[in-house]
PDB file of N, CA, C and O in Angstrom:
ATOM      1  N   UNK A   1       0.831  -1.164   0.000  1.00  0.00           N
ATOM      2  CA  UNK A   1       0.000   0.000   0.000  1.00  0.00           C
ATOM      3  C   UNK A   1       0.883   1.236   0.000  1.00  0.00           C
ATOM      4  O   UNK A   1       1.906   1.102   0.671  1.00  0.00           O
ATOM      5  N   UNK A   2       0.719   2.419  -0.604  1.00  0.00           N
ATOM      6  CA  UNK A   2       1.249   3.576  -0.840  1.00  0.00           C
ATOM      7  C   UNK A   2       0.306   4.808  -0.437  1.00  0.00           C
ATOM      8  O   UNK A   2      -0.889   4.674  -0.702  1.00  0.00           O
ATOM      9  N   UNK A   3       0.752   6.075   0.220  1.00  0.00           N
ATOM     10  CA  UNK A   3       0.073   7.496   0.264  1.00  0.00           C
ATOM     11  C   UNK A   3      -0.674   7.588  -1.058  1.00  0.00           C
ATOM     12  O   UNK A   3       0.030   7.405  -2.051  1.00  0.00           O
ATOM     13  N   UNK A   4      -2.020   7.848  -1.272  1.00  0.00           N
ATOM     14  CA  UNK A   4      -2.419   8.298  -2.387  1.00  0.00           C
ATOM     15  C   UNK A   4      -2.850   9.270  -2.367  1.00  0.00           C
ATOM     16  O   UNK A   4      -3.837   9.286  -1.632  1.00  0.00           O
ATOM     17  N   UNK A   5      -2.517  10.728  -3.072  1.00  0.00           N
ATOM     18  CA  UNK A   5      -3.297  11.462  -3.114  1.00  0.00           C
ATOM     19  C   UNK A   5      -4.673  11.835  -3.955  1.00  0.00           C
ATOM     20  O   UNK A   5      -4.997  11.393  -5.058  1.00  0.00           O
ATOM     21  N   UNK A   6      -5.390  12.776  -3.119  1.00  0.00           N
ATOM     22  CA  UNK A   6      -6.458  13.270  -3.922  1.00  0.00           C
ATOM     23  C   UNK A   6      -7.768  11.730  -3.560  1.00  0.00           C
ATOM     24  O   UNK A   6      -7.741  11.106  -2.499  1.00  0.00           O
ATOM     25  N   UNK A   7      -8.652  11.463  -4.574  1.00  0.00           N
ATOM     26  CA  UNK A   7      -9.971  10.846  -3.897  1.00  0.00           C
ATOM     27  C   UNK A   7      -9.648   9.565  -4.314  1.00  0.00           C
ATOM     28  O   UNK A   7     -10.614   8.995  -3.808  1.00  0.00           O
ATOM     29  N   UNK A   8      -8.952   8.586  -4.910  1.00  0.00           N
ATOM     30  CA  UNK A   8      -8.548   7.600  -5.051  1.00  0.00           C
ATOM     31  C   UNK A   8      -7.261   6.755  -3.798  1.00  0.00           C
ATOM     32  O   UNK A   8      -6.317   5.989  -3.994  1.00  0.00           O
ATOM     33  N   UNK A   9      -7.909   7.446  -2.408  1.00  0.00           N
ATOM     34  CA  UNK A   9      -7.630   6.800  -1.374  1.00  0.00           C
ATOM     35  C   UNK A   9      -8.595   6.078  -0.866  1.00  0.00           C
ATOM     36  O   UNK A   9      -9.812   6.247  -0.945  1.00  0.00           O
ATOM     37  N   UNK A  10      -7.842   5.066  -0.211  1.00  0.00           N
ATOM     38  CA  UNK A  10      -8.957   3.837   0.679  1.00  0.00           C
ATOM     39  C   UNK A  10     -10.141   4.384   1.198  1.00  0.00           C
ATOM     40  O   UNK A  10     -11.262   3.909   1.016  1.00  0.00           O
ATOM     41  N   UNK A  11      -9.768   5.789   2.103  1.00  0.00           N
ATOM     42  CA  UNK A  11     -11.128   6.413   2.740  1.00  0.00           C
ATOM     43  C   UNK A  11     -12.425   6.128   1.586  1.00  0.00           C
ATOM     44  O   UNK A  11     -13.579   5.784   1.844  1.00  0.00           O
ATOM     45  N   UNK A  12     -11.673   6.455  -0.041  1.00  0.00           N
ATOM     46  CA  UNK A  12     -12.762   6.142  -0.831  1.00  0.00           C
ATOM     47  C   UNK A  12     -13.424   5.579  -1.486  1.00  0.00           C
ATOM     48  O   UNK A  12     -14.365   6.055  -2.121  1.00  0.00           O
ATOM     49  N   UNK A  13     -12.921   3.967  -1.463  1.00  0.00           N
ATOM     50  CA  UNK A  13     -12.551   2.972  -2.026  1.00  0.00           C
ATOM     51  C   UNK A  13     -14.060   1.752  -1.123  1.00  0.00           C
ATOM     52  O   UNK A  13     -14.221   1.525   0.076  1.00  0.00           O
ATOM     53  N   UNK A  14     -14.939   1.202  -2.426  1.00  0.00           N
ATOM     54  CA  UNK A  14     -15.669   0.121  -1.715  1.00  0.00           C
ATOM     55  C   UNK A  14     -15.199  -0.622  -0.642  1.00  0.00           C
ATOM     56  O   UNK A  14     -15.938  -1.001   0.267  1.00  0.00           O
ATOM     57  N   UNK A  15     -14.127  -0.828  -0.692  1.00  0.00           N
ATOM     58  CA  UNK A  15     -13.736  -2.263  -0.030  1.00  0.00           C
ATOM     59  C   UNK A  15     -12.752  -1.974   1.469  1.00  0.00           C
ATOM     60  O   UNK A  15     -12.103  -2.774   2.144  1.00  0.00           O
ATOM     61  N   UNK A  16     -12.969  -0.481   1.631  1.00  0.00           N
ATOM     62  CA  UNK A  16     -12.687  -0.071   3.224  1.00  0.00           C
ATOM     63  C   UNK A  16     -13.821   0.131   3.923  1.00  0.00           C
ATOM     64  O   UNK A  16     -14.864   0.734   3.668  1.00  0.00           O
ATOM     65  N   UNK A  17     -13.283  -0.717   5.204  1.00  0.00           N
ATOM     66  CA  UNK A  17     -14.356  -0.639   6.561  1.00  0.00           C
ATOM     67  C   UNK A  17     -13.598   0.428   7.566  1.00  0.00           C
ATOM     68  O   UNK A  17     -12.572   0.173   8.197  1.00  0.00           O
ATOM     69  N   UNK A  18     -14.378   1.782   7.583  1.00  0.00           N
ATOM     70  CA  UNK A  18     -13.978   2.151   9.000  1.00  0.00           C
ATOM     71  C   UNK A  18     -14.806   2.566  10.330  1.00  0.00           C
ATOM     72  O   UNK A  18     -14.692   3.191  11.385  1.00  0.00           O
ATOM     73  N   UNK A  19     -15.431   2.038   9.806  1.00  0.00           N
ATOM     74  CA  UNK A  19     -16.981   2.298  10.767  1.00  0.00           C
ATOM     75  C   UNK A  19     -16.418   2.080  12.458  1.00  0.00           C
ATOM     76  O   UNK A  19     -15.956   0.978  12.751  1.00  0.00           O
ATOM     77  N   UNK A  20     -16.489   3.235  13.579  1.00  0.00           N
ATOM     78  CA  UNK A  20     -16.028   2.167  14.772  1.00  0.00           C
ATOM     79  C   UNK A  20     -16.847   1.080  15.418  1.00  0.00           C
ATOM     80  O   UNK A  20     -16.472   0.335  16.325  1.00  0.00           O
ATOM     81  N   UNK A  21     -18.232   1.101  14.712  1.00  0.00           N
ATOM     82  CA  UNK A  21     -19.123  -0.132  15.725  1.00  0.00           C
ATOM     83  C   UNK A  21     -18.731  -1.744  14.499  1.00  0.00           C
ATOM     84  O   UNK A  21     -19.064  -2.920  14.645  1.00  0.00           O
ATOM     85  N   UNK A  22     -17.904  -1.053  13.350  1.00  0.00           N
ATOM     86  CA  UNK A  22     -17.525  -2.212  12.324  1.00  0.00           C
ATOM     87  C   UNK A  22     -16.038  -2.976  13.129  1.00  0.00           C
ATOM     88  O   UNK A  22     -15.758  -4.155  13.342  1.00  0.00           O
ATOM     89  N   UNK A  23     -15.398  -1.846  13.388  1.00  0.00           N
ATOM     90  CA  UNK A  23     -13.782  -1.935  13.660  1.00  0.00           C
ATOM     91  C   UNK A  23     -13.760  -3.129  15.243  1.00  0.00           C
ATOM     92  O   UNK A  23     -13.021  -4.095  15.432  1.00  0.00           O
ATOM     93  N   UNK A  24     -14.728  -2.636  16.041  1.00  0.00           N
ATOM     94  CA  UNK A  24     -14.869  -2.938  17.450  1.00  0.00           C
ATOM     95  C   UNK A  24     -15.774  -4.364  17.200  1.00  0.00           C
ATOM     96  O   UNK A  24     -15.941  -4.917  18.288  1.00  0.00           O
ATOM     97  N   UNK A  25     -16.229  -4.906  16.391  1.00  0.00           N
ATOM     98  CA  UNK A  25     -16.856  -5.937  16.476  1.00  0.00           C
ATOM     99  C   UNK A  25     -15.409  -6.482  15.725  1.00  0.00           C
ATOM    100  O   UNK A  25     -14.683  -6.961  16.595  1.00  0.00           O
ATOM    101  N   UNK A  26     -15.048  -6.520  14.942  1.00  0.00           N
ATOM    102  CA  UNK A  26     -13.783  -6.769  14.149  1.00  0.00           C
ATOM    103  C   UNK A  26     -12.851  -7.921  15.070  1.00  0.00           C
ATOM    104  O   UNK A  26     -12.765  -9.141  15.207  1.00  0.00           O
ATOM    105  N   UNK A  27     -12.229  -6.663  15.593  1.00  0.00           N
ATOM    106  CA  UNK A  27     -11.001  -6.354  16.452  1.00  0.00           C
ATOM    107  C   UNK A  27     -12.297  -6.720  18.109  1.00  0.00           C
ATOM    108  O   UNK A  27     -12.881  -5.753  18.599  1.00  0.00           O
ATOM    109  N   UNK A  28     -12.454  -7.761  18.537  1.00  0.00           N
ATOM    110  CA  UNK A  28     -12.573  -8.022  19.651  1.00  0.00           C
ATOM    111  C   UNK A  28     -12.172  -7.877  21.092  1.00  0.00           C
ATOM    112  O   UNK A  28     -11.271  -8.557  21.582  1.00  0.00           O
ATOM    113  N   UNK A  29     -12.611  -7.300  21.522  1.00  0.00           N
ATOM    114  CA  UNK A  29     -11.670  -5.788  22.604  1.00  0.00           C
ATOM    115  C   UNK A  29     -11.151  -5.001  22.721  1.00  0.00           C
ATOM    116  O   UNK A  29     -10.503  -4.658  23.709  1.00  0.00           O
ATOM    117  N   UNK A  30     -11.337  -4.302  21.389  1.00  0.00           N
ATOM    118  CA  UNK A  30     -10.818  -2.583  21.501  1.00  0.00           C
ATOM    119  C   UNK A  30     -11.393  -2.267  22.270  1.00  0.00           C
ATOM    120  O   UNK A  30     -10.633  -2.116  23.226  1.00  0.00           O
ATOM    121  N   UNK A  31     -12.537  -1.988  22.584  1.00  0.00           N
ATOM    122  CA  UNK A  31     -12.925  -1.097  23.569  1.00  0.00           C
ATOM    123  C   UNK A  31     -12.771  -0.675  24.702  1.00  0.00           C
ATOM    124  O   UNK A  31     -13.042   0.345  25.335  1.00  0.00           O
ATOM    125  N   UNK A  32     -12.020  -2.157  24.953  1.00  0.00           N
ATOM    126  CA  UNK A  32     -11.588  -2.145  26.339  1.00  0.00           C
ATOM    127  C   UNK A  32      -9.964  -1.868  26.743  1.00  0.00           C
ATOM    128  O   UNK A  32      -9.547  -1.798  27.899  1.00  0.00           O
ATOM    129  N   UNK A  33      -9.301  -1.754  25.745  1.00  0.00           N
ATOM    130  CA  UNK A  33      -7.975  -0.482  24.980  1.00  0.00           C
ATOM    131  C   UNK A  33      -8.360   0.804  25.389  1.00  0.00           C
ATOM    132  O   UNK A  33      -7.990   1.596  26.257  1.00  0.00           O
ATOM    133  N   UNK A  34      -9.586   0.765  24.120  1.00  0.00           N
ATOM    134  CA  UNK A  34      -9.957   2.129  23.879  1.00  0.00           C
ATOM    135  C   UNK A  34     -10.974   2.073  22.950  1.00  0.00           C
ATOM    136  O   UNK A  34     -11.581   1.035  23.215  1.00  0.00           O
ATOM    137  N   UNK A  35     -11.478   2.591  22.045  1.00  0.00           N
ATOM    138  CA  UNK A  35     -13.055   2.821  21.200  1.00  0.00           C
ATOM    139  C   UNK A  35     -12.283   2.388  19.779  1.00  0.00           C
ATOM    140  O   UNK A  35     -11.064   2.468  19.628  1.00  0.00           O
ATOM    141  N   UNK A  36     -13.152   1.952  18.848  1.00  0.00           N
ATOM    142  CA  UNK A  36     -13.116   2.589  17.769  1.00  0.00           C
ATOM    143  C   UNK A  36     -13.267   3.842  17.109  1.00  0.00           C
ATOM    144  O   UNK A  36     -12.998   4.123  15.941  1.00  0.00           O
ATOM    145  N   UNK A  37     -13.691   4.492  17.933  1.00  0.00           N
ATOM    146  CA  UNK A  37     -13.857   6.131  18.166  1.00  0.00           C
ATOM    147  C   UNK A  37     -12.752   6.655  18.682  1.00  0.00           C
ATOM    148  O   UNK A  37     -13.009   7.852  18.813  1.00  0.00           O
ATOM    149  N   UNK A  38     -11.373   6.396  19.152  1.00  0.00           N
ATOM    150  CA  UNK A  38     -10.458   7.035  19.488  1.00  0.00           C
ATOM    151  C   UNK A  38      -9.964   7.909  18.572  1.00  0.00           C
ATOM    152  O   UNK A  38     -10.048   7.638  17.374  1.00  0.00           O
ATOM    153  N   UNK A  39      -9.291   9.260  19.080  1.00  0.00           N
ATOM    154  CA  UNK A  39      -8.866   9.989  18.183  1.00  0.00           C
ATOM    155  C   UNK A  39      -7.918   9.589  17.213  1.00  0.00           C
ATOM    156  O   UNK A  39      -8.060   9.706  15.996  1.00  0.00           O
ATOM    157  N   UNK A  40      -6.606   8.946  18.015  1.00  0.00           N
ATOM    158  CA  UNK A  40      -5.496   7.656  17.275  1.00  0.00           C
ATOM    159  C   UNK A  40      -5.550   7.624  15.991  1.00  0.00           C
ATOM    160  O   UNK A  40      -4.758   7.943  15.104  1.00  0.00           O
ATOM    161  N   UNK A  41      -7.121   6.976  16.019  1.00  0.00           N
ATOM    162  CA  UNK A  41      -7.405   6.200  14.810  1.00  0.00           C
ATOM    163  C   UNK A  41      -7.682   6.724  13.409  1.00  0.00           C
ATOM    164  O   UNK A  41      -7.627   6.163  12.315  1.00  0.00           O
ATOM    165  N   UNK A  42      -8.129   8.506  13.918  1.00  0.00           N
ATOM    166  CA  UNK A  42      -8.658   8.788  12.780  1.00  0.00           C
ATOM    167  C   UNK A  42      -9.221   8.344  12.015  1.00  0.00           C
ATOM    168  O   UNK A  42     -10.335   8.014  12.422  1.00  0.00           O
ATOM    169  N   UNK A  43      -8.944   7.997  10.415  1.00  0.00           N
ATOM    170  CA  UNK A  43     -10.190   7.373   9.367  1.00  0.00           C
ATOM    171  C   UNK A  43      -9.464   6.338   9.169  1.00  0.00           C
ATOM    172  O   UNK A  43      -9.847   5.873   8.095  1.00  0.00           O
ATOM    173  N   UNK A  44      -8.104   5.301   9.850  1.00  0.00           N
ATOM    174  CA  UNK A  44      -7.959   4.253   9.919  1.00  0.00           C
ATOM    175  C   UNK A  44      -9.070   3.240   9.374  1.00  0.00           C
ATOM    176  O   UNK A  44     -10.223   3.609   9.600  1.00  0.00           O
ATOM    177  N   UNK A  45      -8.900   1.815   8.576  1.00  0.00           N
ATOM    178  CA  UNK A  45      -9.690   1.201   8.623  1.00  0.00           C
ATOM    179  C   UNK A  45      -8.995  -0.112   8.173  1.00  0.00           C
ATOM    180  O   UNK A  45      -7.815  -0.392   7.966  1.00  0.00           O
ATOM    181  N   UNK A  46     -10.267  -0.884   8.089  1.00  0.00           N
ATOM    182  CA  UNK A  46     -10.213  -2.421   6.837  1.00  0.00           C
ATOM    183  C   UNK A  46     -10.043  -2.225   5.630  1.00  0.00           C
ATOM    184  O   UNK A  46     -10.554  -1.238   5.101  1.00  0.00           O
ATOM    185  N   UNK A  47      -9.351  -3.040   4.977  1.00  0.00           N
ATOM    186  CA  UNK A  47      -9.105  -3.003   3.345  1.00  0.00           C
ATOM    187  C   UNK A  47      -9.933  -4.784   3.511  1.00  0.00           C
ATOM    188  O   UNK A  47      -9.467  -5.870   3.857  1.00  0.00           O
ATOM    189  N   UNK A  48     -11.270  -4.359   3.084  1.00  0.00           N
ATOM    190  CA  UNK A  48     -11.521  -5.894   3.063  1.00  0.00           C
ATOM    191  C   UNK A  48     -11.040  -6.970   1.975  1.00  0.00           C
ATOM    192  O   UNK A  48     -10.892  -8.174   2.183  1.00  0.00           O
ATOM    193  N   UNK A  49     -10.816  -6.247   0.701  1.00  0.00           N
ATOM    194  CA  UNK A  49     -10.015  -6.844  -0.473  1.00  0.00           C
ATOM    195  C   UNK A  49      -8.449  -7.785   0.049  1.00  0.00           C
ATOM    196  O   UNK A  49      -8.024  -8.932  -0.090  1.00  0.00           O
ATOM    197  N   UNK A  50      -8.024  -6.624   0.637  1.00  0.00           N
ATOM    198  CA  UNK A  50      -6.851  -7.404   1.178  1.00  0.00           C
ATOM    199  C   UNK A  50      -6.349  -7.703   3.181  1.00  0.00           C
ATOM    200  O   UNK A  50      -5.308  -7.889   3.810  1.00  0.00           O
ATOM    201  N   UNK A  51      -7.208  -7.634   3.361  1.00  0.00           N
ATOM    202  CA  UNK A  51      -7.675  -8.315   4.572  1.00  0.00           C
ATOM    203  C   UNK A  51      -6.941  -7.679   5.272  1.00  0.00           C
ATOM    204  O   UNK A  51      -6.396  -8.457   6.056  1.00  0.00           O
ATOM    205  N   UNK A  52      -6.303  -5.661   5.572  1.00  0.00           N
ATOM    206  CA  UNK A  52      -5.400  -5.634   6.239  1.00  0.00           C
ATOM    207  C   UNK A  52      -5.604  -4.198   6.736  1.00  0.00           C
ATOM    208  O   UNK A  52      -6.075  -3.329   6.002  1.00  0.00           O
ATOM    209  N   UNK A  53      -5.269  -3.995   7.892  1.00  0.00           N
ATOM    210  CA  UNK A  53      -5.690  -2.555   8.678  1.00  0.00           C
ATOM    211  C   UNK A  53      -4.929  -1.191   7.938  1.00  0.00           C
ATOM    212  O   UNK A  53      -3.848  -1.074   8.515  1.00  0.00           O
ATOM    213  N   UNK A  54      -5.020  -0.477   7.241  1.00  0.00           N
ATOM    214  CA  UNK A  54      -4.472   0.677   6.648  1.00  0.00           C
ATOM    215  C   UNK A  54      -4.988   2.275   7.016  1.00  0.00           C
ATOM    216  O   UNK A  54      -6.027   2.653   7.559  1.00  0.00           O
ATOM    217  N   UNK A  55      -4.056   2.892   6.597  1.00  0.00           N
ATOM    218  CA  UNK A  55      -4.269   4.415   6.948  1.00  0.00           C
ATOM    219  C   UNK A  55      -5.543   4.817   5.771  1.00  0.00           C
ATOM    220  O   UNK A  55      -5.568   3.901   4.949  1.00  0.00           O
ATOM    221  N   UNK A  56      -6.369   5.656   5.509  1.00  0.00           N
ATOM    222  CA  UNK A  56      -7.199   6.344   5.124  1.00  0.00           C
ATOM    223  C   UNK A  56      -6.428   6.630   3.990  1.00  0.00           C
ATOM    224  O   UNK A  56      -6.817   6.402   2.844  1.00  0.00           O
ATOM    225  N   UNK A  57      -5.023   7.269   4.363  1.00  0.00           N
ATOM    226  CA  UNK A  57      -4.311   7.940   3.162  1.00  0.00           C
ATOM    227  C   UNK A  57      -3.987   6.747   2.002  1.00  0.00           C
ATOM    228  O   UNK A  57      -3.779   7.201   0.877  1.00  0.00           O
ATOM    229  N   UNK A  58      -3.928   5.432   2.128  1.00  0.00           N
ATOM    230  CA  UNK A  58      -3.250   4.894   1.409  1.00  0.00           C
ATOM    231  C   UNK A  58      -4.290   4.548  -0.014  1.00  0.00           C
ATOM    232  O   UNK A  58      -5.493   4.741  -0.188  1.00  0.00           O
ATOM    233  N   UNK A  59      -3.326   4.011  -0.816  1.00  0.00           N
ATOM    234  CA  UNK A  59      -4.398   3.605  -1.895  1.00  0.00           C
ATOM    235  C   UNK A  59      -3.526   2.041  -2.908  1.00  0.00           C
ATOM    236  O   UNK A  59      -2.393   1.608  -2.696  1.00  0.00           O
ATOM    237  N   UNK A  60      -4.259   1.668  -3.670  1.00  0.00           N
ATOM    238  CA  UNK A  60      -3.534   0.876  -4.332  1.00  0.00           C
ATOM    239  C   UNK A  60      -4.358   0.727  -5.857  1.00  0.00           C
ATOM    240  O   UNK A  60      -5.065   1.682  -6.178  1.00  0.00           O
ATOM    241  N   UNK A  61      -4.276  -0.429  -6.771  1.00  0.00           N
ATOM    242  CA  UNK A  61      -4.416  -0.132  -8.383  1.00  0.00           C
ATOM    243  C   UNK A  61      -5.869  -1.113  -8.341  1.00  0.00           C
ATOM    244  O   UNK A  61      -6.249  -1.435  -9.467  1.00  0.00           O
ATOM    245  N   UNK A  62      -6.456  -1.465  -7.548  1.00  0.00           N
ATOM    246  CA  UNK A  62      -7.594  -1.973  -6.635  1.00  0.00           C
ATOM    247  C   UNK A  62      -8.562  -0.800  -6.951  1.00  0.00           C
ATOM    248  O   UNK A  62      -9.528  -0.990  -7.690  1.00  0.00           O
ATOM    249  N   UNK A  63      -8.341   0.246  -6.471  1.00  0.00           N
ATOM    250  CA  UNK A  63      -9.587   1.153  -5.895  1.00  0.00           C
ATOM    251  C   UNK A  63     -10.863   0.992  -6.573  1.00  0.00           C
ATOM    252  O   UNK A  63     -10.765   0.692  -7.763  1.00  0.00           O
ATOM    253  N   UNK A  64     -11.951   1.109  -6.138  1.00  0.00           N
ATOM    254  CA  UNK A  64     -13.214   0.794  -6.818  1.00  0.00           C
ATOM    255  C   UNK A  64     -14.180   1.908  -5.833  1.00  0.00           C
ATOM    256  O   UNK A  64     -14.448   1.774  -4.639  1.00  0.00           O
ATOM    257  N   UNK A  65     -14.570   2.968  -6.709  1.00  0.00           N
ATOM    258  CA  UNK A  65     -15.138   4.535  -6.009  1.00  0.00           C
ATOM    259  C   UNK A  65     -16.350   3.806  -5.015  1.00  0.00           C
ATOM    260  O   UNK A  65     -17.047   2.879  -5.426  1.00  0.00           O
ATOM    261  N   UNK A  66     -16.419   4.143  -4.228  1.00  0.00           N
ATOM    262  CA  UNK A  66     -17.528   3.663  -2.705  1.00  0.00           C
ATOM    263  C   UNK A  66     -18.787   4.807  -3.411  1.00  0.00           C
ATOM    264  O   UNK A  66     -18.592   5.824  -4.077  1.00  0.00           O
ATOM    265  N   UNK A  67     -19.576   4.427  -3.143  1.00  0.00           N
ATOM    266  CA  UNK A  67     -21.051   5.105  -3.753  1.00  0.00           C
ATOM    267  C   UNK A  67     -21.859   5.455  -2.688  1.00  0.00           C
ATOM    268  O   UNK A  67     -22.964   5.958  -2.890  1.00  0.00           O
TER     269      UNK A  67
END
């Protein structure tokens, strides 16, 4: 995965989960860390395509625009 700029980042991409009631069912005891709502996390999420926790910023040759 690489920084992508502009709207062809994960944030925009079908196949990212960053929902925190998505992340916290996910990830089985964050909450008790901290939230999926932590600041930390920002727009952190799932790349469900490739099964792997990434920054918002990143992107790859994947992207498919979220509707």
């Amino acid at each position: 995965m690489a920084r992508t700029p502009g709207n062809r980042r994960c944030l925009h991409c079908t196949h990212f989960r960053n929902h925190p009631a998505y992340l916290e069912a996910v990830f089985k005891g964050l909450n008790s860390l901290s939230s999926g709502t932590a600041s930390v996390r920002k727009d952190d999420g799932i790349c469900l395509l490739h099964d792997l926790y990434l920054s918002a910023d990143d992107g790859c040759d994947r992207f498919q625009a979220a509707r």
